[in-house]
C-alpha positions as CSV (number, residue, x, y, z in Angstrom):
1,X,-111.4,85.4,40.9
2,X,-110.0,83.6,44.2
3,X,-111.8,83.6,46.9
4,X,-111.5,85.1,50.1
5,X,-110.1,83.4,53.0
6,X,-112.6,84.0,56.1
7,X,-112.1,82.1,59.1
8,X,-114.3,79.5,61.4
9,X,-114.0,79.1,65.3
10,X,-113.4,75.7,66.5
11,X,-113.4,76.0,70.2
12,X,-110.7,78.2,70.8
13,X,-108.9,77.5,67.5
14,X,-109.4,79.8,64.4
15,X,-110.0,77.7,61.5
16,X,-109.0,79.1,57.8
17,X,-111.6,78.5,54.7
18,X,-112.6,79.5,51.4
19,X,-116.0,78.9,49.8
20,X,-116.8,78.9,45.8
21,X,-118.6,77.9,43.3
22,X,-122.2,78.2,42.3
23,X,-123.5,74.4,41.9
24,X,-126.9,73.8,43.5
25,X,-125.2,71.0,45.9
26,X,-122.7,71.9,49.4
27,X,-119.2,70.2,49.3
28,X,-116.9,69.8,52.1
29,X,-113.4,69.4,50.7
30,X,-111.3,68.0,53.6
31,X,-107.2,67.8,52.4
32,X,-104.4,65.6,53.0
33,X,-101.7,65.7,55.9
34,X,-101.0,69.5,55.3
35,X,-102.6,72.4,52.7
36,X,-102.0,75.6,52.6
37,X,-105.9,77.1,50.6
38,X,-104.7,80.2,48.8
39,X,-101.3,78.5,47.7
40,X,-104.3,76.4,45.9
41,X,-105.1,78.5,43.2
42,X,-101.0,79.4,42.4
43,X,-101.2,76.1,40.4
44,X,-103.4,76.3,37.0
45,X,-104.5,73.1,36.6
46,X,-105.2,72.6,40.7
47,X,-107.2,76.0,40.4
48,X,-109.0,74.6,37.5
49,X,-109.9,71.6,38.7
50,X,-111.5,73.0,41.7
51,X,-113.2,75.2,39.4
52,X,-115.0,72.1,37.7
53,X,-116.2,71.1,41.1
54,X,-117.8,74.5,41.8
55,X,-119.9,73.7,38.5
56,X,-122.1,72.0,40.1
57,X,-121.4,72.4,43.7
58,X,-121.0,75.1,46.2
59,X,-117.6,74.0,47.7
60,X,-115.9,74.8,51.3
61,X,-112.0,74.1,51.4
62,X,-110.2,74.6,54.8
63,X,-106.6,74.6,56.5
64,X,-106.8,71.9,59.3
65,X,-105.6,73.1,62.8
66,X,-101.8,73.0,63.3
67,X,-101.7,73.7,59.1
68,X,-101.7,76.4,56.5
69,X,-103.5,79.7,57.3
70,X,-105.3,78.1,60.6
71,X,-104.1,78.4,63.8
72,X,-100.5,77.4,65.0
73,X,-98.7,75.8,67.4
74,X,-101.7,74.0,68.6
75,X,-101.6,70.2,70.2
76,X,-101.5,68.0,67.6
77,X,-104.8,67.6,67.3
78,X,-106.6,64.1,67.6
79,X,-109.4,62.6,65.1
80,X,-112.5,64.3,67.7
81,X,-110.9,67.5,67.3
82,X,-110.5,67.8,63.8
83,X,-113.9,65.9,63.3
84,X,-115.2,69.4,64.8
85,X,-112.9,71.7,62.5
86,X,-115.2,70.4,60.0
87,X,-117.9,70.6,61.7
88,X,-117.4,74.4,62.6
89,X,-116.7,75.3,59.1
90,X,-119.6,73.7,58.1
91,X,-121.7,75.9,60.4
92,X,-119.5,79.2,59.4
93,X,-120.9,78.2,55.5
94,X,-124.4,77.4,56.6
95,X,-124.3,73.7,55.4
96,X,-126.6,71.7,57.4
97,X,-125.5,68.8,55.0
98,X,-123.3,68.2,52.4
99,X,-120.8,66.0,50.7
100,X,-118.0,65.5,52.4
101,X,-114.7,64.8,50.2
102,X,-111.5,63.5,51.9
103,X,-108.4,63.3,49.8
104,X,-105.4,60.9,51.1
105,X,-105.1,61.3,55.3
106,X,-108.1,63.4,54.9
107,X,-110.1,60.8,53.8
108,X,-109.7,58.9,56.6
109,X,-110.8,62.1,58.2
110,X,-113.9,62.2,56.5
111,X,-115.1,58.7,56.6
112,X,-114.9,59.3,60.8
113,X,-116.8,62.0,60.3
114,X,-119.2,60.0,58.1
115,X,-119.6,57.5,61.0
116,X,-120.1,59.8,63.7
117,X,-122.0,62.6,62.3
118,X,-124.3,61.2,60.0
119,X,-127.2,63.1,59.7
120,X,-124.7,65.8,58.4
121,X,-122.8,64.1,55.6
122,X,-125.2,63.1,52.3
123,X,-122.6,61.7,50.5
124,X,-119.0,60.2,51.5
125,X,-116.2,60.7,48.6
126,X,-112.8,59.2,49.2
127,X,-110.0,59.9,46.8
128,X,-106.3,58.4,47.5
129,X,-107.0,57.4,50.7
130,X,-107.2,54.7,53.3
131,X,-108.4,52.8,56.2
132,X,-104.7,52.2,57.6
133,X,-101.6,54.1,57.7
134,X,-100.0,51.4,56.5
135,X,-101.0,51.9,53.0
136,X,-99.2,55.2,53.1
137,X,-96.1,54.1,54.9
138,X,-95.8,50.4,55.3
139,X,-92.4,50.5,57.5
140,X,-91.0,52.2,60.7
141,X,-87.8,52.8,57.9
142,X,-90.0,54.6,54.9
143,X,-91.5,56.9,57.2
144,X,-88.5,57.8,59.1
145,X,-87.3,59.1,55.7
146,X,-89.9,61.6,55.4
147,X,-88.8,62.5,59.2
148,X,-85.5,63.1,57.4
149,X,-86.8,65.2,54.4
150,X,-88.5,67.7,56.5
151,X,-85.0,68.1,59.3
152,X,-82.7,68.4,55.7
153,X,-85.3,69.4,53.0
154,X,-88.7,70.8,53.6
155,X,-89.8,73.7,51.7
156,X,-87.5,72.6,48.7
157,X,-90.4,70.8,46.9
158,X,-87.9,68.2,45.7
159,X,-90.3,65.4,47.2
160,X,-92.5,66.4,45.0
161,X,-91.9,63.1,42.4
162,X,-92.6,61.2,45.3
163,X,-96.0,62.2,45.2
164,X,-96.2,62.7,41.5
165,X,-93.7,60.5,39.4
166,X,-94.9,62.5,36.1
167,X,-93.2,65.7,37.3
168,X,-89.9,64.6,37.9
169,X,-87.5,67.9,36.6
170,X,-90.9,70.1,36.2
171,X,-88.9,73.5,38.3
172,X,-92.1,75.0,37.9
173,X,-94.3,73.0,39.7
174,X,-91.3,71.8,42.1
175,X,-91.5,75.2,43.0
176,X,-94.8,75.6,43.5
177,X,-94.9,72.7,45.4
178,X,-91.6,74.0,47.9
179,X,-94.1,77.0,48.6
180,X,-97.2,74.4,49.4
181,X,-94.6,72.5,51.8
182,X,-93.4,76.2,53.5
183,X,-96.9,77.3,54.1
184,X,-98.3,74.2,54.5
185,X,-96.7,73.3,58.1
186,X,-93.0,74.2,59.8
187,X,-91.2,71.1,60.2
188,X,-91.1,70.5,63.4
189,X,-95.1,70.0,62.9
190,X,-94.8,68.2,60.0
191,X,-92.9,65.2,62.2
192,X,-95.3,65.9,65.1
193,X,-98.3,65.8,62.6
194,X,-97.1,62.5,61.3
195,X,-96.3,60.9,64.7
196,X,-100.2,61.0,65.1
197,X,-100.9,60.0,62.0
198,X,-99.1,57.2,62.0
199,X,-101.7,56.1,64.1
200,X,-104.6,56.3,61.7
201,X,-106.5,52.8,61.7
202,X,-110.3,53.5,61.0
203,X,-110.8,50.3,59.6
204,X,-112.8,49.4,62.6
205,X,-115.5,52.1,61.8
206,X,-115.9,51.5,58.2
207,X,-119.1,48.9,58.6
208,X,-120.8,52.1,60.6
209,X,-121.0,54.3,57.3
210,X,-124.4,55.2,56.5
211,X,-123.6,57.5,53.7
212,X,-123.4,56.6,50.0
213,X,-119.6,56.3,49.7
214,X,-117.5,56.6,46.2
215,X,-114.1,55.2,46.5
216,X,-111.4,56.4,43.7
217,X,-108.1,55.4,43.5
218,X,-105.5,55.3,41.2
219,X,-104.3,51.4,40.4
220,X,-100.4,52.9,40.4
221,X,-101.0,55.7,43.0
222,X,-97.1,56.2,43.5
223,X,-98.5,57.1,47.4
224,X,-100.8,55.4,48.6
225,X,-101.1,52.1,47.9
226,X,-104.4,50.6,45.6
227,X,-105.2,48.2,48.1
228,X,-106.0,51.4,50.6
229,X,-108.8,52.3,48.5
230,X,-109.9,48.5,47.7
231,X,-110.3,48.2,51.8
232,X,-112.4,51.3,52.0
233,X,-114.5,50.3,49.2
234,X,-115.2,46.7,50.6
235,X,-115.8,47.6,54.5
236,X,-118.1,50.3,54.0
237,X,-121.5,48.8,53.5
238,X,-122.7,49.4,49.7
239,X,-119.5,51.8,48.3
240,X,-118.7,52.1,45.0
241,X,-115.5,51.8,43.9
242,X,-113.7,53.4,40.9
243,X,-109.9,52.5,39.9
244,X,-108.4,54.7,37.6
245,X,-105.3,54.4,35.7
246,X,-101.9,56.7,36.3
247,X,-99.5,56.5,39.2
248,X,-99.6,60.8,40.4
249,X,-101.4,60.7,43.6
250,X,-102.8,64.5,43.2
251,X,-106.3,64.2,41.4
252,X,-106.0,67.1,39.6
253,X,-102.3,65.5,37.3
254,X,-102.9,63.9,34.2
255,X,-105.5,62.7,31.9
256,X,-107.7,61.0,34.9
257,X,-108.2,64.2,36.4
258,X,-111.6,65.2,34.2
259,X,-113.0,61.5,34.8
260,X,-112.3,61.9,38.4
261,X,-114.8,65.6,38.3
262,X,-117.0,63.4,36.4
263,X,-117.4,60.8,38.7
264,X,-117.8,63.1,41.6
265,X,-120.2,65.3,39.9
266,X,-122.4,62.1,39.1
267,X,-122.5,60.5,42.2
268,X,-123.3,64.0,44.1
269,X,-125.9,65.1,41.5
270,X,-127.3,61.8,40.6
271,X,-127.2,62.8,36.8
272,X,-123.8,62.0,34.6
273,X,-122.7,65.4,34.0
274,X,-123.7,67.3,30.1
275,X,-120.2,67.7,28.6
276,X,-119.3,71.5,28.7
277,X,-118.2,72.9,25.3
278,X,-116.4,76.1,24.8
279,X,-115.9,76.8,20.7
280,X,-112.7,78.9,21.2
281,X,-109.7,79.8,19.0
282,X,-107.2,77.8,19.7
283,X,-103.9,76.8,18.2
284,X,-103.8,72.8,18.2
285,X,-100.8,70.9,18.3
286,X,-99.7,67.2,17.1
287,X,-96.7,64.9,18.4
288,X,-95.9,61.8,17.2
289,X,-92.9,59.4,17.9
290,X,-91.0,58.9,14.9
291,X,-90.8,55.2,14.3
292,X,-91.8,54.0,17.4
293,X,-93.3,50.1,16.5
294,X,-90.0,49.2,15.3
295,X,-87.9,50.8,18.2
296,X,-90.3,49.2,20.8
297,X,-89.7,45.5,18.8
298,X,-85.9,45.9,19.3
299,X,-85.9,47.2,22.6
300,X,-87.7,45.1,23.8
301,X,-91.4,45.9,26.3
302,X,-89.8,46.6,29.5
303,X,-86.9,48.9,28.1
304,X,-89.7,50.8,25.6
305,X,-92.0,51.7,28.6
306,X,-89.7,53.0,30.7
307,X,-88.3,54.7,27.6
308,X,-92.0,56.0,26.7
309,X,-92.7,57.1,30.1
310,X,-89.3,59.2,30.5
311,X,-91.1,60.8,26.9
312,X,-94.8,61.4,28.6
313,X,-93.2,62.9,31.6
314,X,-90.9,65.3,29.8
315,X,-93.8,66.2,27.2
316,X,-96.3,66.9,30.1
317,X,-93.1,69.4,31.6
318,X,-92.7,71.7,28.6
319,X,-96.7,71.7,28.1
320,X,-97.2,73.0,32.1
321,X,-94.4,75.5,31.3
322,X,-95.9,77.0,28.1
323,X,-99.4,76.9,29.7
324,X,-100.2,74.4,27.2
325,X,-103.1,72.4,27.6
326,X,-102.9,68.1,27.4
327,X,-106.1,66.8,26.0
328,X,-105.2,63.3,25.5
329,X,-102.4,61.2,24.3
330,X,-102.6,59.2,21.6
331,X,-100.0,56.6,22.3
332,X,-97.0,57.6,20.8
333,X,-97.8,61.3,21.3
334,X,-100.0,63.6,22.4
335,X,-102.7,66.2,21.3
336,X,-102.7,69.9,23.5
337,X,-104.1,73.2,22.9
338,X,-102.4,76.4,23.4
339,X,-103.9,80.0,23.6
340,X,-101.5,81.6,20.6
341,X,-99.7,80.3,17.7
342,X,-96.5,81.6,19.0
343,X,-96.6,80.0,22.6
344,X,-97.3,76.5,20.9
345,X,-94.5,76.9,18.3
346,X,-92.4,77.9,21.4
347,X,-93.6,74.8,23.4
348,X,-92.8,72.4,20.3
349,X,-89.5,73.4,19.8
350,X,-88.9,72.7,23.5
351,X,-90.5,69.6,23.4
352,X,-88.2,68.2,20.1
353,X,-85.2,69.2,22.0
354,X,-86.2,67.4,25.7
355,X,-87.3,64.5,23.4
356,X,-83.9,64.3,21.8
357,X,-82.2,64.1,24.6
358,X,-83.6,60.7,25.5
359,X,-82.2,59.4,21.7
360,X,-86.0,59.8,19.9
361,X,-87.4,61.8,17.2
362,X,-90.6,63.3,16.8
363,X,-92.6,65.5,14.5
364,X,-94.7,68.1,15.9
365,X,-97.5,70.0,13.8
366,X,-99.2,73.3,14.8
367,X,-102.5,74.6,13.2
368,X,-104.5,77.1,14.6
369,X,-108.6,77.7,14.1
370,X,-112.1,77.8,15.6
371,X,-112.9,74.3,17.7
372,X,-114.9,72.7,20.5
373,X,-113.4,72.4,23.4
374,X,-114.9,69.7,25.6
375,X,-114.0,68.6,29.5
376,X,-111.6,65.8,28.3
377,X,-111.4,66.2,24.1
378,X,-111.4,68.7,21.5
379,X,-113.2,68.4,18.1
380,X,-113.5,70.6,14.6
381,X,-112.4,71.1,11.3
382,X,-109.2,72.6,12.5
383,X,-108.1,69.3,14.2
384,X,-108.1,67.6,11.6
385,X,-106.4,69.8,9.3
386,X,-103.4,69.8,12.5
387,X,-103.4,66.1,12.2
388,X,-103.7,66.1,8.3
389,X,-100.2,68.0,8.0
390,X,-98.4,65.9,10.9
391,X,-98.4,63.4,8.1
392,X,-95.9,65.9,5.8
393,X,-93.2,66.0,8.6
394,X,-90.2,64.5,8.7
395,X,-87.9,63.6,11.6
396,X,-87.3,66.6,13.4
397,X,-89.8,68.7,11.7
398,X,-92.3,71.2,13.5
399,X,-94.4,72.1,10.2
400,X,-97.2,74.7,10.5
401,X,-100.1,75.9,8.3
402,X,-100.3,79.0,6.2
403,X,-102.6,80.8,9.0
404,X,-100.2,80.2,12.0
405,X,-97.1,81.7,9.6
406,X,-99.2,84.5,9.2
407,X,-100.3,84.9,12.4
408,X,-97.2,84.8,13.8
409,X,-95.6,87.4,11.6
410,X,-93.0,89.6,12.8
411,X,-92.3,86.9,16.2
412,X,-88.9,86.1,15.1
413,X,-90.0,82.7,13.7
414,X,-88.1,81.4,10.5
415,X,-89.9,79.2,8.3
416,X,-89.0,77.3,5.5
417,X,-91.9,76.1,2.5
418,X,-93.1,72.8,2.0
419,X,-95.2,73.6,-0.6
420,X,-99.0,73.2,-1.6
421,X,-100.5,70.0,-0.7
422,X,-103.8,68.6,-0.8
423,X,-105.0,66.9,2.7
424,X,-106.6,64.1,3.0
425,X,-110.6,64.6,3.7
426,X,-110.1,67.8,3.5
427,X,-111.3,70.5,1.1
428,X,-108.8,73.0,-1.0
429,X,-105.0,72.7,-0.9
430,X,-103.1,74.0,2.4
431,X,-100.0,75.6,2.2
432,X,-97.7,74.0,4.7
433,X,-94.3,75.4,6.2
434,X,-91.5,74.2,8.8
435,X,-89.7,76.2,11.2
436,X,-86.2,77.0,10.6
437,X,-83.4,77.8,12.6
């Protein structure tokens, strides 16, 4: 259930916020340059990952002045005043303390808040963020383009691959995003907003942290800049500093974004975190590039990256659209749940057809059964027998088990026989089926 938007006062400024989750531990969550809290929970996987956090914490989000569902038209607001926004919502919650998380320009929010209100902030967790604006935008020129964006573009989401490079042609979190810009700030405020920002220079303060401070940052942040995070980490006495690999600057994109609740929930509780298991039914789905070593050898390292990332970006599209889950990839494909048979069959075929776009094959397998679903894996006999059958397709193919062509009777789906095979490790002989047009 979302939670309900109640609001803080701040002087004479009315301050959105949201609390949730049940962990034994308060959380501050301070956002980046704009938010907009109940357009949070419109995304799945930026509702669930805030979810994880409330596992083990009791978590207060909020709408700076100026932005989202706080107060408009106010004074652009200077780093005193929004140090008390926090402060204010912290009272309105009834946190005497807490962890305070700042994600890009709001963790440059937080660690000032760090410095001068000590006594109040247990913990200091920076994610994507940075000392100096310059790590954000390094030139007069960059940030003028941005300037330009919200005049011609804002509320489009079509910056979005600027944040995120791995949704590049996703419509359906473009869109999402377009509605994050539109209720996140006007933009006339989104250039006045920046003008301050581009002001930011904390690194002055950093030595006067007293707080434990955790430091992640993505090595390829396509944002903010790695070596924002490195000068955090080494100016504030005693921080810990965690670089994680991918290049989308929103925490909650990609396969990072369990490790990053992980390391969170272990530096705020002090104990690494007992993986949480769900055994569900799920239907469980295989790709796999179809002769990728020796297209990689004659293309050459450079050309086969770029190639392979165009195929990551365009798998990880047609998963979000189908609802499907990414677990992992496995190099030259990937592993993802679905909640029905028919969705992943759905999601397949759209997947072979993006993928053939770019010139590649693949071979997609679908089983479905009863696993264990962990934070960042999934485990069970039904895996295996997914993978097991992967290894009977052919270029092109999506081949499925007996139970998903029985459980998707009556769908529409066409499906041709491959016959009775034995599987390796496996007990009994599995009748195995392709689609068909």
């Amino acid at each position: 259930m979302r939670p309900q938007t109640q609001y803080a006062k701040s002087g004479d400024v009315h301050i959105a916020y949201q609390t949730f989750g049940s962990g034994p531990r308060n959380l501050v969550f301070v956002p980046g340059f704009i938010s907009q809290i109940e357009t949070y929970w419109d995304e799945p996987g930026f509702a669930r990952w805030l979810e994880r956090i409330g596992h083990f914490a009791r978590v207060a989000v909020f709408d700076k002045r100026g932005t989202g569902l706080s107060d408009r038209g106010v004074a652009t607001p200077d780093m005193d005043k929004r140090m008390d926004d926090i402060r204010a919502v912290m009272d309105a919650v009834g946190f005497d303390t807490a962890s305070v998380m700042g994600i890009s320009e709001g963790g440059s929010l937080a660690a000032v808040f760090a410095a001068y209100h000590a006594r109040r902030c247990e913990h200091l967790i920076l994610y994507g963020a940075f000392a100096s604006f310059t790590s954000w935008f390094p030139t007069q020129e960059s940030l003028q383009e941005l300037f330009d964006y919200a005049e011609t573009a804002w509320g489009s989401g079509t910056s979005l691959p600027l944040f995120c490079p791995s949704t590049a042609g996703d419509l359906q979190i473009q869109d999402w995003w377009g509605k994050y810009e539109r209720t996140g700030a006007s933009p006339r405020d989104v250039i006045e907003i920046m003008k301050v920002n581009s002001q930011i220079d904390i690194t002055a303060i950093l030595p006067a942290i007293k707080a434990p401070a955790l430091v992640l940052h993505k090595t390829e942040d396509a944002l903010i800049d790695i070596e924002g995070g490195r000068t955090l980490a080494a100016r504030i006495p005693k921080a810990r500093l965690v670089e994680l690999p991918g290049v989308d600057h929103f925490p909650f994109l990609g396969p990072e974004a369990a490790q990053i609740v992980a390391e969170i929930e272990e530096f705020v509780t002090g104990a690494k975190p007992e993986p949480v298991v769900d055994r569900v039914l799920a239907a469980i789905v295989f790709t796999d590039i179809v002769g990728s070593t020796a297209r990689a050898e004659a293309m050459g390292d450079s050309a086969w990256r770029s190639l392979k990332d165009a195929h990551d970006s365009r798998v990880r599209q047609e998963l979000r659209l189908f609802d499907g889950r990414e677990i992992k990839s496995l190099g030259d494909g990937f592993l993802a749940t679905f909640d029905g048979p028919g969705r992943a069959i759905q999601c397949a075929s759209a997947i072979r057809d993006a993928i053939a776009q770019l010139g590649l094959d693949i071979r997609v397998s679908v089983h479905t059964g009863e696993v264990e679903i962990t934070e960042d894996d999934v485990r069970g006999l039904a895996v295996h027998i997914a993978s097991r059958i992967a290894d009977l397709a052919q270029p092109g193919d999506i081949v499925v088990s007996r139970t998903v062509k029985d459980l998707v009777a009556g769908s529409g789906f066409c499906f041709e026989s491959l016959g009775s095979h034995e599987l390796k490790g496996l007990p009994d002989r599995w009748q195995v089926y392709k689609t068909a047009a």
